[in-house]
C-alpha positions as CSV (number, residue, x, y, z in Angstrom):
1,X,117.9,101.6,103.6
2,X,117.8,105.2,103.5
3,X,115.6,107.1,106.2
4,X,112.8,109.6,104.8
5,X,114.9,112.5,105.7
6,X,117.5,111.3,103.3
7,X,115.5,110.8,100.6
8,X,113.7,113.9,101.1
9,X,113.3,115.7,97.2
10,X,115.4,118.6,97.0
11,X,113.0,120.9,96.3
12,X,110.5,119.4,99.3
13,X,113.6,119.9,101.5
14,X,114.1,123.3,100.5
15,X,109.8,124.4,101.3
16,X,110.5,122.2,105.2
17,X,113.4,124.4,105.9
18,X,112.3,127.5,104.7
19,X,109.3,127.0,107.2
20,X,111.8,126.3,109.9
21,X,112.5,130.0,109.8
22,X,108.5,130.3,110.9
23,X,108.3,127.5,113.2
24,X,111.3,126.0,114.2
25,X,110.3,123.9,117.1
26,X,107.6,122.1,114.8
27,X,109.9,122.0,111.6
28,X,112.7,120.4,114.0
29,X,110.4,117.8,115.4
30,X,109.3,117.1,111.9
31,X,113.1,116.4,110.3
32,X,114.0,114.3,113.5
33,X,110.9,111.7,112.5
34,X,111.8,111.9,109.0
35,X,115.7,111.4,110.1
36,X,114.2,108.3,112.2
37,X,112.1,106.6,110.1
38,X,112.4,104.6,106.5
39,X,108.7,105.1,105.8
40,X,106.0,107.8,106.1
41,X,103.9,105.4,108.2
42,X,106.3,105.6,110.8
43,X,105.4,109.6,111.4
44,X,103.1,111.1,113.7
45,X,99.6,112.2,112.2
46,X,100.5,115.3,113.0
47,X,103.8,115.3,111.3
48,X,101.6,113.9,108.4
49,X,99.0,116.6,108.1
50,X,101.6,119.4,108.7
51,X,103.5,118.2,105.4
52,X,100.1,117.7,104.0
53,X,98.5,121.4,104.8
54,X,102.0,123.1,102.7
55,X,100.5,124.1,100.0
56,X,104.0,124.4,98.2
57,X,104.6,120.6,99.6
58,X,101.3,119.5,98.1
59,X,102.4,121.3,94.6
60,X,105.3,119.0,94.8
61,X,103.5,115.9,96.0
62,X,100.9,116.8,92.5
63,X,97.8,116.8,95.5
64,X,94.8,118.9,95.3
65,X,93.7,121.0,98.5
66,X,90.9,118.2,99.4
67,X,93.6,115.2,99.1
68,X,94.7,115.4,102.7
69,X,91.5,113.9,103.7
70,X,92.1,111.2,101.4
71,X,92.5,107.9,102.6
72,X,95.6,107.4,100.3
73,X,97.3,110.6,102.1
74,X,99.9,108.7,102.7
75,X,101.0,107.1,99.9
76,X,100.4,110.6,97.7
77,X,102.8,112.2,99.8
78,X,105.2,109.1,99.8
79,X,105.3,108.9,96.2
80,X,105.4,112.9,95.8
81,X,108.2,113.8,98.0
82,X,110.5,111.2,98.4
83,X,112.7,108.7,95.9
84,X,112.2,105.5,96.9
């Protein structure tokens, strides 16, 4: 099975390391989980909101602003960011 990293969306990869420019030590902390783990339940929460507060990441995911507080967070950034 292929990790999250891996199956990353191109254009989601291309918003995560364009913020690694701004904050490379939480950006490289962020890709290491992803390059670790096969699902997005296997994160950190804070890993989780920080792909959750992008704006650009939650215009890819299809998530309004208020969605992060949803308790399908998760699976609306699952399903928006990464192929299965």
């Amino acid at each position: 099975m292929k990790n999250l990293f891996e199956r990353l969306k191109p254009e989601a990869k291309a918003v995560i390391e364009g913020e690694a420019n701004k904050y490379p030590l939480s950006v490289s902390a962020i890709l290491e989980q992803m390059k670790s783990s096969n699902y997005i339940g296997e994160l950190q929460y804070d890993s989780v909101m920080w792909l959750a507060r992008d704006s650009k990441l939650r215009e890819i995911a299809g998530m309004h602003a208020w969605d992060y507080m949803d308790h399908t967070l998760s699976s609306k950034l699952s399903e928006g960011l990464f192929y299965n």
